[in-house]
py3Dmol code that shows the C-alpha trace and the ligand (Angstrom):
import py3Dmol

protein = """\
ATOM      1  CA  UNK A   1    -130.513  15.630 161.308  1.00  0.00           C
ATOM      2  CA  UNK A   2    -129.795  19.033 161.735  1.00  0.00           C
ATOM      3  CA  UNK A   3    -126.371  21.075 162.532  1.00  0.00           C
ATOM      4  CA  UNK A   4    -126.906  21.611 166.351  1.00  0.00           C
ATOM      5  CA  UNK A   5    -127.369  25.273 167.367  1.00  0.00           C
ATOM      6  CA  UNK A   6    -124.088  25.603 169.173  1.00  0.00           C
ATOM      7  CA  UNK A   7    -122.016  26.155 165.655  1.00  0.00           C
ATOM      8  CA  UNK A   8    -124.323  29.378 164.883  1.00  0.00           C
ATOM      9  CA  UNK A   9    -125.285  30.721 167.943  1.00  0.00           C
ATOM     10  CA  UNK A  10    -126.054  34.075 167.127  1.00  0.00           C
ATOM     11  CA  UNK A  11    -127.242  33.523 163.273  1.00  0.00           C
ATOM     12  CA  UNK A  12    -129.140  36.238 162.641  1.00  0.00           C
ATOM     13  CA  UNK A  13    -126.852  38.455 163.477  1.00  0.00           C
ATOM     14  CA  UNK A  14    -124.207  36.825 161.204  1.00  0.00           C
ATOM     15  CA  UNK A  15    -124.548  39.942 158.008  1.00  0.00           C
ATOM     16  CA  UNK A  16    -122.319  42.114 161.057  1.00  0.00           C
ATOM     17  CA  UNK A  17    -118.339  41.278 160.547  1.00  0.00           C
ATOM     18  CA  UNK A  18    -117.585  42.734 163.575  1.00  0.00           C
ATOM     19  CA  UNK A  19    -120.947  42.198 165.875  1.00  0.00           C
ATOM     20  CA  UNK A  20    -120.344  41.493 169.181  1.00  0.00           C
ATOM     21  CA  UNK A  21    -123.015  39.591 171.125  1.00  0.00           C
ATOM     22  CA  UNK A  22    -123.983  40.328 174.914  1.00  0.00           C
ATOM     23  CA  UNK A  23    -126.807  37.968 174.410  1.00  0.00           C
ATOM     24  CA  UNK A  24    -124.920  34.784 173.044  1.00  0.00           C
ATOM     25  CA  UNK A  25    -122.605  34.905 176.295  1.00  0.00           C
ATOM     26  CA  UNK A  26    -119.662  35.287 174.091  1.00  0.00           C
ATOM     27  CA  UNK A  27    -118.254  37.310 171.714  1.00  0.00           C
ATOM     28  CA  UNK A  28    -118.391  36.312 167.780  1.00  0.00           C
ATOM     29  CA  UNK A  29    -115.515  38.231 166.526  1.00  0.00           C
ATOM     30  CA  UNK A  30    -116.338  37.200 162.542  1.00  0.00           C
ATOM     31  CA  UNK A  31    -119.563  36.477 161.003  1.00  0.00           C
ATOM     32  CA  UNK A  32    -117.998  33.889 159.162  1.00  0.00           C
ATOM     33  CA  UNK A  33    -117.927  31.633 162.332  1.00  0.00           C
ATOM     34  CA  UNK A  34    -121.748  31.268 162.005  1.00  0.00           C
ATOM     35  CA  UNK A  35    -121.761  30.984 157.925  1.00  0.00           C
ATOM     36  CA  UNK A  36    -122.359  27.343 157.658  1.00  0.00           C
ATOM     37  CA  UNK A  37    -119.766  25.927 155.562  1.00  0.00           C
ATOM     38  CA  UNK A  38    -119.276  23.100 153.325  1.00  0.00           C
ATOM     39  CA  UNK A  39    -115.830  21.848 152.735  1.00  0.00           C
ATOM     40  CA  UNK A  40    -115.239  19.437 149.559  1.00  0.00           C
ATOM     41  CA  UNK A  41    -111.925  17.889 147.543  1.00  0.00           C
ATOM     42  CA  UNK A  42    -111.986  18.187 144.059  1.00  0.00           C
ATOM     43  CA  UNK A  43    -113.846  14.546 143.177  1.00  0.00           C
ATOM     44  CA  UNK A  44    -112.267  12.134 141.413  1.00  0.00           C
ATOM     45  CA  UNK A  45    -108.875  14.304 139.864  1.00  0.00           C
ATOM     46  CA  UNK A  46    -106.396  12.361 141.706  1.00  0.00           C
ATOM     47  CA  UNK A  47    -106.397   8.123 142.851  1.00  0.00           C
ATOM     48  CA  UNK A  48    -109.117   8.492 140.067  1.00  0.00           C
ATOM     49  CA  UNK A  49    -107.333  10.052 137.413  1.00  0.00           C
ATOM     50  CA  UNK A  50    -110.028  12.341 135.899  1.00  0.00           C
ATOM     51  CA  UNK A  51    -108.702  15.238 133.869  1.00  0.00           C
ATOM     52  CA  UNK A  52    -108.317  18.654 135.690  1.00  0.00           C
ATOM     53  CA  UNK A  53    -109.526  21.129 132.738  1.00  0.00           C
ATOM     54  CA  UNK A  54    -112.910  19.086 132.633  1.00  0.00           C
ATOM     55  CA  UNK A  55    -113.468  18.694 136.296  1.00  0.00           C
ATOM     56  CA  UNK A  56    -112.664  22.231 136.638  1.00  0.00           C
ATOM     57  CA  UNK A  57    -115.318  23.464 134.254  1.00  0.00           C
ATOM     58  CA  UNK A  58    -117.866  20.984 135.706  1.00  0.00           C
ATOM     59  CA  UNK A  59    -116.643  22.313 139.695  1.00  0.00           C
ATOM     60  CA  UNK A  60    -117.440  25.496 138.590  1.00  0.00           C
ATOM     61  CA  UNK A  61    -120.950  25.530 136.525  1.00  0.00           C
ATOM     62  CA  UNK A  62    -122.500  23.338 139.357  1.00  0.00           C
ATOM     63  CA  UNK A  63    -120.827  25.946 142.526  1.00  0.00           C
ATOM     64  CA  UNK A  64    -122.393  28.728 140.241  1.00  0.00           C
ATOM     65  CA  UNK A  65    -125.538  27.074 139.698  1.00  0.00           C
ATOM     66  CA  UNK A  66    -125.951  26.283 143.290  1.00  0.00           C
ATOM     67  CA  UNK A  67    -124.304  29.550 145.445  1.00  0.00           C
ATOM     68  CA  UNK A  68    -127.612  31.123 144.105  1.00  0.00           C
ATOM     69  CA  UNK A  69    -129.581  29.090 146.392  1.00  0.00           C
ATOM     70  CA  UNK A  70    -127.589  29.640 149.504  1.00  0.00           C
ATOM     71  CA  UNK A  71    -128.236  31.907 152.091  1.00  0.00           C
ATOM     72  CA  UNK A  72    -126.175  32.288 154.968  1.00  0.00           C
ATOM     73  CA  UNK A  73    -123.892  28.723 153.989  1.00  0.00           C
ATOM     74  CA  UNK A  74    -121.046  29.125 151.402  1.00  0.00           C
ATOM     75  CA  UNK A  75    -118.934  26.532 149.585  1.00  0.00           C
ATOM     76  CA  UNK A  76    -115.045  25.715 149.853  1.00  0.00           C
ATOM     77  CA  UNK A  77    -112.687  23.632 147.214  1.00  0.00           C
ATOM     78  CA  UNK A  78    -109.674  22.593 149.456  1.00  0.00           C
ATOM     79  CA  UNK A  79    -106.596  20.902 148.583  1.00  0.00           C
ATOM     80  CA  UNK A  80    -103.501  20.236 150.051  1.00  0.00           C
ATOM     81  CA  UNK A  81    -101.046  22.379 148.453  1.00  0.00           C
ATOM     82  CA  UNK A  82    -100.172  25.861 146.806  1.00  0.00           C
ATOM     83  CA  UNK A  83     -99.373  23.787 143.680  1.00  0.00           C
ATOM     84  CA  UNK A  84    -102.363  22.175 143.239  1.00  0.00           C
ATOM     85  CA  UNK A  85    -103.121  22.478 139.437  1.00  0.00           C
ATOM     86  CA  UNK A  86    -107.149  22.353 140.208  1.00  0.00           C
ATOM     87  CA  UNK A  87    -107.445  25.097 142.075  1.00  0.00           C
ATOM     88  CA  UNK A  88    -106.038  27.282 140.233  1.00  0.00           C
ATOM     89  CA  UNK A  89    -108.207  26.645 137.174  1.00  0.00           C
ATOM     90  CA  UNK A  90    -111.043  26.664 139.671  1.00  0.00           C
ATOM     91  CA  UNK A  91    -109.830  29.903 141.186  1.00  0.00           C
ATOM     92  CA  UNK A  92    -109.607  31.681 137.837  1.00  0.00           C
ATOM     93  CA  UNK A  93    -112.545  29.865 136.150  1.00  0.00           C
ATOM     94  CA  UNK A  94    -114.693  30.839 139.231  1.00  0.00           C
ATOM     95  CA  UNK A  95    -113.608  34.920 139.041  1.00  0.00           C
ATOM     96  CA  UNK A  96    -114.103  34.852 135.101  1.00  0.00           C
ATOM     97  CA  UNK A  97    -117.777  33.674 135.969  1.00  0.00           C
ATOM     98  CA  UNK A  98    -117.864  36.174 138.823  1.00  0.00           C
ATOM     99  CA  UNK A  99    -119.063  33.890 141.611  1.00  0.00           C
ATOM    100  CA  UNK A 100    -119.476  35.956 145.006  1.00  0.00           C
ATOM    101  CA  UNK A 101    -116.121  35.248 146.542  1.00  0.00           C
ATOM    102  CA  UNK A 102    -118.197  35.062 150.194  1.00  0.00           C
ATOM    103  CA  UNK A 103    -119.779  32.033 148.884  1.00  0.00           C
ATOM    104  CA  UNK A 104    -116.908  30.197 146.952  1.00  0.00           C
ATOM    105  CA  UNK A 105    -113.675  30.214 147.340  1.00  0.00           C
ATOM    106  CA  UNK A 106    -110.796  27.939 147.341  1.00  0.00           C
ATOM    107  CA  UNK A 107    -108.616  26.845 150.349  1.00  0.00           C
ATOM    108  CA  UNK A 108    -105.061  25.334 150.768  1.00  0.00           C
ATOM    109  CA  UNK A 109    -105.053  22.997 153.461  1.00  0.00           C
ATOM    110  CA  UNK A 110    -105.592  19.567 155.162  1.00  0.00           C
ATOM    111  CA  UNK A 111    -109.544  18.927 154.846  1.00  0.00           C
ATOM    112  CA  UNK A 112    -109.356  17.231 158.369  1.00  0.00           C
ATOM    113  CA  UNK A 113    -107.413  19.954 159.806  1.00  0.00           C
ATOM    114  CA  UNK A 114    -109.231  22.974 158.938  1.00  0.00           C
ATOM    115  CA  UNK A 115    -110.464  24.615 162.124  1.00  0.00           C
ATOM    116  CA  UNK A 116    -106.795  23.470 164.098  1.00  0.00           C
ATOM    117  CA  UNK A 117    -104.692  24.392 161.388  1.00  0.00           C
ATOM    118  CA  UNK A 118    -106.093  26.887 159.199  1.00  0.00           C
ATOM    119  CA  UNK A 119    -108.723  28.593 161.246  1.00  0.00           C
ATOM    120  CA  UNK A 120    -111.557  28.036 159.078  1.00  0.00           C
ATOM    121  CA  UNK A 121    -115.120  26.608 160.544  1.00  0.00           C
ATOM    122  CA  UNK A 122    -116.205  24.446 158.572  1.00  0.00           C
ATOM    123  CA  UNK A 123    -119.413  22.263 159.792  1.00  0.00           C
ATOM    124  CA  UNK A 124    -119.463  19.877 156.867  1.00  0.00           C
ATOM    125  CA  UNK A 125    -116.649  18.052 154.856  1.00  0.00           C
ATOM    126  CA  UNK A 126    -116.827  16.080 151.668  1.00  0.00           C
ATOM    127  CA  UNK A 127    -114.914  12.851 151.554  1.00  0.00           C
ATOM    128  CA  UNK A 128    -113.753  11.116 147.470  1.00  0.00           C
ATOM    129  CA  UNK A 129    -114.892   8.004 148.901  1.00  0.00           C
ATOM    130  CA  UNK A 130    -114.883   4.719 147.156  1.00  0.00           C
ATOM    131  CA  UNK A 131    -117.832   2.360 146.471  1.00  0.00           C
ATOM    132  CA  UNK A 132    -117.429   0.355 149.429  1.00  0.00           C
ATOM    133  CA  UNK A 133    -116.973   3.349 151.556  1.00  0.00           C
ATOM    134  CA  UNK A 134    -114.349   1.731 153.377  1.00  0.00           C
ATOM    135  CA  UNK A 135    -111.766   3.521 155.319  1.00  0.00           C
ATOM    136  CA  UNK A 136    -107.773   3.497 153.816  1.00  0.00           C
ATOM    137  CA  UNK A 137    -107.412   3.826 150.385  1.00  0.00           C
ATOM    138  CA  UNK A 138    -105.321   6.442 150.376  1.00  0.00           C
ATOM    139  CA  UNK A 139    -106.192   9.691 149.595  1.00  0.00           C
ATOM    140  CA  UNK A 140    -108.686  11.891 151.473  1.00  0.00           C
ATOM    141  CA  UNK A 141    -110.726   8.971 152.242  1.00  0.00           C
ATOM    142  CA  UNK A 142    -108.229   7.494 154.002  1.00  0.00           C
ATOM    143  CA  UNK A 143    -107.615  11.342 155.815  1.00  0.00           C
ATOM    144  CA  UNK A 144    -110.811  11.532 156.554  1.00  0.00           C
ATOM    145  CA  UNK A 145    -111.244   8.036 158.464  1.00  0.00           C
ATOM    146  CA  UNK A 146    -108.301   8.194 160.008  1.00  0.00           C
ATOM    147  CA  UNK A 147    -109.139  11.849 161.757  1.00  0.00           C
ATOM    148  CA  UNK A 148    -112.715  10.437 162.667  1.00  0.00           C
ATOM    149  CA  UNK A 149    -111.650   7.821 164.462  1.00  0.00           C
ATOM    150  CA  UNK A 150    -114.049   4.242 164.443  1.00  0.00           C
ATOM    151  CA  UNK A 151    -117.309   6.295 164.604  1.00  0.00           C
ATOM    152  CA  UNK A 152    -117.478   7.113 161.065  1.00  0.00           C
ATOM    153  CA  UNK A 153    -117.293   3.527 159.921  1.00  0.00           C
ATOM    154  CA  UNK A 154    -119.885   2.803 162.096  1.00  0.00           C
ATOM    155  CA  UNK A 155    -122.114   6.075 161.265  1.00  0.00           C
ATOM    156  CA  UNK A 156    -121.498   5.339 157.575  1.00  0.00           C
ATOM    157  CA  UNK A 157    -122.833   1.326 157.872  1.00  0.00           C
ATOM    158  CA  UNK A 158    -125.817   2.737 159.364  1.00  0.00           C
ATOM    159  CA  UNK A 159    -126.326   4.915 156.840  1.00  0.00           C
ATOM    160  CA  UNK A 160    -125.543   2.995 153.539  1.00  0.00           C
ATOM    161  CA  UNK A 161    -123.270  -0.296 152.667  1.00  0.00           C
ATOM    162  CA  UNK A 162    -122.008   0.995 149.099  1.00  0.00           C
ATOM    163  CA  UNK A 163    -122.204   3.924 146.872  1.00  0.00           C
ATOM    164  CA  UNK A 164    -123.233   4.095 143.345  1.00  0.00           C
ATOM    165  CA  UNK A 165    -120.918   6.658 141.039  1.00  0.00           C
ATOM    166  CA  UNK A 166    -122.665   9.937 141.387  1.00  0.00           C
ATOM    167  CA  UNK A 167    -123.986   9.409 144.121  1.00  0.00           C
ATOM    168  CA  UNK A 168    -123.260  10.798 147.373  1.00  0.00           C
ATOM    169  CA  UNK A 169    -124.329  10.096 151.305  1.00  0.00           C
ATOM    170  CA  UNK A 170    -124.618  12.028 154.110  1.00  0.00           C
ATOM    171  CA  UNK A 171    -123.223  11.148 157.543  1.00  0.00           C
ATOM    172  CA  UNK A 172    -124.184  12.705 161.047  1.00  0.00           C
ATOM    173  CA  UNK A 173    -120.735  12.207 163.211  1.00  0.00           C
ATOM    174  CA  UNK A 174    -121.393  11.493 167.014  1.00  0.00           C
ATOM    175  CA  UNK A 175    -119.629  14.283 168.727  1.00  0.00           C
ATOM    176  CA  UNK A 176    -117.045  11.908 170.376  1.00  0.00           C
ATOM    177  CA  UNK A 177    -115.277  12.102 166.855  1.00  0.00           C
ATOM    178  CA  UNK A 178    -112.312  14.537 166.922  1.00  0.00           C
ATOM    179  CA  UNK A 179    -113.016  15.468 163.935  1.00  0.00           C
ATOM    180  CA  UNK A 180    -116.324  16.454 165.507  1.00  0.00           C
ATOM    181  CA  UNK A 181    -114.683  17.712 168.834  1.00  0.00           C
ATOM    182  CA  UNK A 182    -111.757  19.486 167.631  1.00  0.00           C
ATOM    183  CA  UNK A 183    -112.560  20.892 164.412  1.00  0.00           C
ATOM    184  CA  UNK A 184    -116.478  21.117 165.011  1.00  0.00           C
ATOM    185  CA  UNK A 185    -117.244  19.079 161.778  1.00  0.00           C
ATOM    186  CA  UNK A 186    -120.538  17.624 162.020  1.00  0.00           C
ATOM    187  CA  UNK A 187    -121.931  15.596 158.900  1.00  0.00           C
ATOM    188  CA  UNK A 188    -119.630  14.001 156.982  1.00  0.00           C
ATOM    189  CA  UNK A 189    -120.677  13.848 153.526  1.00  0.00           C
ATOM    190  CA  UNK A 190    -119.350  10.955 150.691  1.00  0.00           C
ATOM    191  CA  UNK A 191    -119.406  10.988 147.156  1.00  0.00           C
ATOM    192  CA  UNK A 192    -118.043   8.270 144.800  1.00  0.00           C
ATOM    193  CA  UNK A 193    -116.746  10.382 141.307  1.00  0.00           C
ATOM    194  CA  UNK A 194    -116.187   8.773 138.117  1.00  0.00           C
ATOM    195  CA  UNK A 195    -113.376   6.700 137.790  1.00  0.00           C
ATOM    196  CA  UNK A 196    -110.918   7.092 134.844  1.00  0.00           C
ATOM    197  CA  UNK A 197    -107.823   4.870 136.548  1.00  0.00           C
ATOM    198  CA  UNK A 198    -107.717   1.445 134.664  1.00  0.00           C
ATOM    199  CA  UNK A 199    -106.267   0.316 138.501  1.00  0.00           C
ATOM    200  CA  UNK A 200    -109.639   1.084 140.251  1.00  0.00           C
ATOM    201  CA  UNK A 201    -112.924  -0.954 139.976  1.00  0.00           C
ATOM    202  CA  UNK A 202    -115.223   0.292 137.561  1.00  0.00           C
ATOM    203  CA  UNK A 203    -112.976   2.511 134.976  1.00  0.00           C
ATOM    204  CA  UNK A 204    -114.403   4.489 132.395  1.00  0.00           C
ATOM    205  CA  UNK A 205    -111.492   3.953 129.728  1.00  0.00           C
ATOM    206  CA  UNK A 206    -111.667   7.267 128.774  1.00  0.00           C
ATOM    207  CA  UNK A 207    -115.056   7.351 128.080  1.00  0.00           C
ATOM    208  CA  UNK A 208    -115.459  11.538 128.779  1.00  0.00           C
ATOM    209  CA  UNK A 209    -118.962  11.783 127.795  1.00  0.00           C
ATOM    210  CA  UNK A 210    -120.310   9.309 130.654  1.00  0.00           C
ATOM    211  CA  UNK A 211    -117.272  10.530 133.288  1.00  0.00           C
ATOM    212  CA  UNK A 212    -118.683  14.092 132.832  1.00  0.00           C
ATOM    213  CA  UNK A 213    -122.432  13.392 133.356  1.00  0.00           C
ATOM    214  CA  UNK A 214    -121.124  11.379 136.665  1.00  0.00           C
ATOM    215  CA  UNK A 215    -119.296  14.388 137.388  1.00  0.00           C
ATOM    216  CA  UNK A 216    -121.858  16.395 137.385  1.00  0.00           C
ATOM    217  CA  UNK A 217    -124.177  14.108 139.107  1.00  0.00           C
ATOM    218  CA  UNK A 218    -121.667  14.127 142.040  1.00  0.00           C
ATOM    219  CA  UNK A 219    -121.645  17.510 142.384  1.00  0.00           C
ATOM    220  CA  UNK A 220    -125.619  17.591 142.227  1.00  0.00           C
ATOM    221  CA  UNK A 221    -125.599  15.140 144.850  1.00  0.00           C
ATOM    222  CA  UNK A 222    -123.417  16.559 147.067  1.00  0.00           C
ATOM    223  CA  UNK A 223    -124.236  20.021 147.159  1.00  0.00           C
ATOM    224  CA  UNK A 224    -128.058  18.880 147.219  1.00  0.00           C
ATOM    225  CA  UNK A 225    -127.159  16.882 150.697  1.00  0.00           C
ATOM    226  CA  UNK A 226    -125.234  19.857 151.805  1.00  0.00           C
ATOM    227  CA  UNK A 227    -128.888  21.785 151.302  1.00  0.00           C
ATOM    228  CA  UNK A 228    -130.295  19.069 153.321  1.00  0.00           C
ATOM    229  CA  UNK A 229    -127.860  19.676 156.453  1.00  0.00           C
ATOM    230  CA  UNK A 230    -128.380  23.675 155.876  1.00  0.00           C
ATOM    231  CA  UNK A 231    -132.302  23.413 155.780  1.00  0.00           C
TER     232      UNK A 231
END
"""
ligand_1 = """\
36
LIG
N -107.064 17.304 152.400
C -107.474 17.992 151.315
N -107.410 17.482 150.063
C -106.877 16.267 149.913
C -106.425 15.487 151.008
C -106.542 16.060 152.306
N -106.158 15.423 153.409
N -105.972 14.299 150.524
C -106.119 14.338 149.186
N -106.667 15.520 148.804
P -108.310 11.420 145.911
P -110.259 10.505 143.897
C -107.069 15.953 147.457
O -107.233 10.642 145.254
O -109.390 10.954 142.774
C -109.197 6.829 147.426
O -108.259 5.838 147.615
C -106.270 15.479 146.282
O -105.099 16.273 146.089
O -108.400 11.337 147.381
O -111.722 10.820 143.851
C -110.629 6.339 147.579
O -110.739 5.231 148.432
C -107.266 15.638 145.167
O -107.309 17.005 144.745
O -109.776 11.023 145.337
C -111.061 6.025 146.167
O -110.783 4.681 145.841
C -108.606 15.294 145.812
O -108.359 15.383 147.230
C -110.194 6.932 145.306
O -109.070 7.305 146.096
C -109.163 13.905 145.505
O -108.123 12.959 145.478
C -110.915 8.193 144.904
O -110.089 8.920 144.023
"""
view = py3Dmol.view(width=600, height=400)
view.addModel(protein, "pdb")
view.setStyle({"model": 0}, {"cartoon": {"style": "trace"}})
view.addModel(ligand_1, "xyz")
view.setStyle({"model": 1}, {"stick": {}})
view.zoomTo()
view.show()
């Protein structure tokens, strides 16, 4: 499924900050309205306990290794407060490596309130999800299915019953959604991290070796069925 046309109406014209279309019927006041934009929570660092300095290394090499492939879609790591401790490694780990700040960059806010509250578009969110991909939780799962309403449970059966760790799925939202309607999020993307909290099913103990390489392979995942929205 593809991002319908109405989120980028006047893409080619989206290099222009300050282009203002006759031909779209309304005015695009930033360019970053059309940028399509994928919106993810750091994976696995809190319900899941993984350690911060290692996810932020492994957040970083895979945004750098993928921003190269982007054109015209950028990336955003959001969490919910000034505080958080992973974006600011991200923050600084992403400047030391000099990623283009247009493509990556990090965002304090709710991830289901990003348009209403912050004023960013972004067309695609990433949801920590857990292997059942069940709504509540806590967390930003439970954020995230809460603020879609019903739909997503039912979008999400359709689309897969449980998720490997790793792995990720990707989730067209019917437009009756609010998250949909009011924040003009389309897909809906999950992603099931490793898990390091002796509390959840399937814990690592520890193991850092395996927890990175499922790390990573989230991140692959992800970003790969972000590329497969932006196609
Ligand atoms: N907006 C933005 N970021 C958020 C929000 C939000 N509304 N809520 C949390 N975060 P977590 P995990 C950040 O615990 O560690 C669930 O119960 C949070 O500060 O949601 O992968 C699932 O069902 C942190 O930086 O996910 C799984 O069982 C990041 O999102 C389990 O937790 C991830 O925190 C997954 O654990």
């Amino acid at each position: 499924p593809q991002i319908s046309k109405e989120n980028r109406p006047c893409s080619k014209e989206a290099e222009d900050v300050s282009v203002v279309s006759a031909s779209c019927g309304k005015e695009v006041k930033e360019s970053e309205d059309n940028i399509l934009t994928l919106a993810f929570p750091s994976i696995s660092t809190a319900d899941f306990q993984f350690n911060n300095e290692k996810a932020s290394d492994i957040i970083v090499e895979k945004v750098d290794e993928f921003v190269g492939k982007l054109e015209n879609a950028r990336l955003v790591l959001v969490d919910l407060s000034n505080g958080s401790k992973i974006l600011s490694l991200v923050k600084a780990k992403a400047a030391q490596k000099n990623i283009d700040p247009k493509k990556f960059f990090t965002f304090v806010g709710d991830i289901t309130r990003l348009y209403s509250r912050g004023g960013l578009r972004c067309n695609v969110i990433a949801n920590a999800a857990n292997w059942r991909l069940k709504p509540g939780g806590g967390g930003v799962n439970a954020s995230i299915f809460s603020a879609a309403g019903p739909a997503l449970e039912v979008a999400t059966k359709e689309r897969a019953k449980s998720l490997l760790p790793g792995r990720a799925v990707v989730v067209p939202l019917p437009m009756d959604s609010p998250l949909y309607s009011r924040e003009g999020v389309s897909h809906v993307i999950h992603v099931l991290g490793p898990n390091m909290n002796p509390q959840r099913p399937n814990c690592l103990n520890n193991d850092y070796s395996k927890g990175s390489e499922i790390l990573q392979q989230a991140y692959t995942s992800l970003f790969d069925g972000f590329a497969s929205i932006v196609r």
